[in-house]
C-alpha positions in Angstrom: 19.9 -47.7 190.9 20.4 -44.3 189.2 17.5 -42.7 187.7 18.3 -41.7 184.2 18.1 -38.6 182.9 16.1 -37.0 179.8 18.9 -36.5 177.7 19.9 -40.4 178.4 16.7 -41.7 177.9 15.8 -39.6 174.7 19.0 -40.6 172.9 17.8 -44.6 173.3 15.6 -45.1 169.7 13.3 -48.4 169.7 15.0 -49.1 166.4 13.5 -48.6 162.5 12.3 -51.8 162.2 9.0 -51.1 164.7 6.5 -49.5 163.7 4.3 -46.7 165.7 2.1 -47.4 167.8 0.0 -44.2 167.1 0.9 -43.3 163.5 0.9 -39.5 162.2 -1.9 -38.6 159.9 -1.2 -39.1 156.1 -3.3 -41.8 155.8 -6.6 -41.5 154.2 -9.7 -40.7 156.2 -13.2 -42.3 156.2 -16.0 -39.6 156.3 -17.5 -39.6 160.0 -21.0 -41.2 159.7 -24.0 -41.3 162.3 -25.4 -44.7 162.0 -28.0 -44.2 164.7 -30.3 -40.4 162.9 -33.1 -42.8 161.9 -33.3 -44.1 165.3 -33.0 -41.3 167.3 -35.4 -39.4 164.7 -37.9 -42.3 165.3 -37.5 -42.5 169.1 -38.3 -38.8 169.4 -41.3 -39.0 167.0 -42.3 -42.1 169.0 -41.9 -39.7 172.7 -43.9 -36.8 171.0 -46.3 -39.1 170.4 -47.1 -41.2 173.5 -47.0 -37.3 175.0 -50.1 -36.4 172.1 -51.7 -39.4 172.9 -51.8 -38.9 177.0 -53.0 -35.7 176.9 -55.7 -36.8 174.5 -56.9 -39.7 176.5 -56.5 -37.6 180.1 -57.4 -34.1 179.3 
């Protein structure tokens, strides 16, 4: 079987009535959000703080 080339398989549309699978922008955007600050702020605060405490327990 022949292989086809570019200009063969460019010409070929899937047809108008498909829509994209990826479409282009122009749509509006939710603002990016970071669910997880509290957390991570708490988990650090919660490291720092078993790290105080050790070294206050073993000095």
């Amino acid at each position: 079987m022949a292989d086809p080339g570019d200009r063969d398989f460019y010409q070929r549309s899937p047809g108008a009535h498909l829509p994209e699978d990826r479409p282009r922008g122009g749509g509006p955007r939710r603002p990016l959000k970071h669910p997880g600050t509290l957390g991570t702020v708490l988990l650090v605060a919660l490291v720092i703080l078993v790290i105080l405490v050790g070294i206050a327990l073993f000095p």
